[in-house]
MIZA-591998 format. One record per residue (C-alpha): residue in one letter; x, y, z; residue number from 1. Coordinates in steps of 0.05 Angstrom, whole numbers. Each point is the difference from the previous one (the first is absolute). Example, Ala and Ser with C-alpha at 12.3 -4.5 7.8 and 13.67 -1.06 7.14 Angstrom:
BEGIN
{"A" {246 -90 156} 1} {"S" {27 69 -13} 2} 
//
This chain:
BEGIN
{"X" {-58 102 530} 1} {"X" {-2 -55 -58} 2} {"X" {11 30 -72} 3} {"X" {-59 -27 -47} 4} {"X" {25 15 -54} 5} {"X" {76 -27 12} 6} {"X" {-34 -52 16} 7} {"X" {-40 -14 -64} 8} {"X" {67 24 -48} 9} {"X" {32 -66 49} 10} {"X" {-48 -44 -17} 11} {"X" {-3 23 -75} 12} {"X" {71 -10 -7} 13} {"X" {-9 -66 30} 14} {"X" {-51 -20 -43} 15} {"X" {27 15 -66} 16} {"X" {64 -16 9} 17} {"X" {-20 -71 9} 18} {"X" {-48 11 -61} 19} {"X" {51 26 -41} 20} {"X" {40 -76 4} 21} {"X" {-66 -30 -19} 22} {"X" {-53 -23 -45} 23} {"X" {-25 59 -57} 24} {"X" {-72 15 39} 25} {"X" {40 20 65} 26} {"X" {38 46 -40} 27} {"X" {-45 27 -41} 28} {"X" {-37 8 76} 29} {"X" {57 30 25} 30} {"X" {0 51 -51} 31} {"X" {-68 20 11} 32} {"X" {1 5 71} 33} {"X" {56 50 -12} 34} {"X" {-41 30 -41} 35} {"X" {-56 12 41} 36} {"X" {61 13 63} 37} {"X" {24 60 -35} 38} {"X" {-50 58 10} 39} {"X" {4 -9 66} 40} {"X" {79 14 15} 41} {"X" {46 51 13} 42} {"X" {63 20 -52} 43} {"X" {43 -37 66} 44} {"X" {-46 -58 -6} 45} {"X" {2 -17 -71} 46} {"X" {76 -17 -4} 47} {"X" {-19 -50 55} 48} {"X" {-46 -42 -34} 49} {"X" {47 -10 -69} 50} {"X" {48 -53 22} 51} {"X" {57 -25 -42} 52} {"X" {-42 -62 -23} 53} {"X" {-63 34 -21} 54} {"X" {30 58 -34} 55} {"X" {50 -58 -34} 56} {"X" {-75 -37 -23} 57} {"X" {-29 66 -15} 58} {"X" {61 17 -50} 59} {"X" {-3 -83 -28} 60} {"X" {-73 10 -18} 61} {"X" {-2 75 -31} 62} {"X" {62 -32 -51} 63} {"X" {-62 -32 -52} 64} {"X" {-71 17 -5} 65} {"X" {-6 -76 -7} 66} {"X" {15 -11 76} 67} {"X" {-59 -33 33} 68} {"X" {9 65 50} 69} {"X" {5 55 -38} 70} {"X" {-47 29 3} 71} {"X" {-6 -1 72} 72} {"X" {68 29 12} 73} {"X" {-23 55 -64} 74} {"X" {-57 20 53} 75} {"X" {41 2 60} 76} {"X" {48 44 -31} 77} {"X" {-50 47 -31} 78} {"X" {-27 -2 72} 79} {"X" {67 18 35} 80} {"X" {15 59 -51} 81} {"X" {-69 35 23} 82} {"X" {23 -15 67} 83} {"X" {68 38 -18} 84} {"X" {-33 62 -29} 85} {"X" {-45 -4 65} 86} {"X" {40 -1 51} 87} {"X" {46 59 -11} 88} {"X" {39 18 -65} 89} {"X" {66 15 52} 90} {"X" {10 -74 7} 91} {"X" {-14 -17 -74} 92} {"X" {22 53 -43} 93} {"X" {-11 -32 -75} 94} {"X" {22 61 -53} 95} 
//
């Protein structure tokens, strides 16, 4: 039987990988999709879906609040905290 959702974390990874080496509105797209992407995974998933490149253009845009992304990446990351406390304070123990 076919995993969906492996499936759509492939074709996410896929897709903003190649968005991460392009033009601002596929980033910025990127970042949203994630956004919208994370409710819906596991705590195995998540690592998954944070490659090397996007977490390096997460970390390049959260360095100013003058990035054109900021804000974006502010959202996602206020997004993947919930997600933390969520999912099980075992796996993300912030004292």
């Amino acid at each position: 039987m076919f995993n969906t959702v492996l499936a759509d974390i492939s074709m996410y990874c896929v897709v903003t990988e190649g968005a991460m080496a392009s033009s601002y509105e596929r980033k910025y797209m990127s970042f949203k999709l994630l956004q919208s992407f994370l409710p819906t995974l596991t705590a195995s998933e998540v690592g998954v879906v944070f490659s090397s490149v996007f977490v390096e253009q997460m970390t390049q845009q959260c360095k100013h609040e003058g990035k054109s992304l900021h804000s974006a990446v502010k959202e996602l990351v206020s997004c993947l905290f919930l997600l933390m406390e969520s999912i099980s304070p075992v796996y993300f123990n912030i004292s």
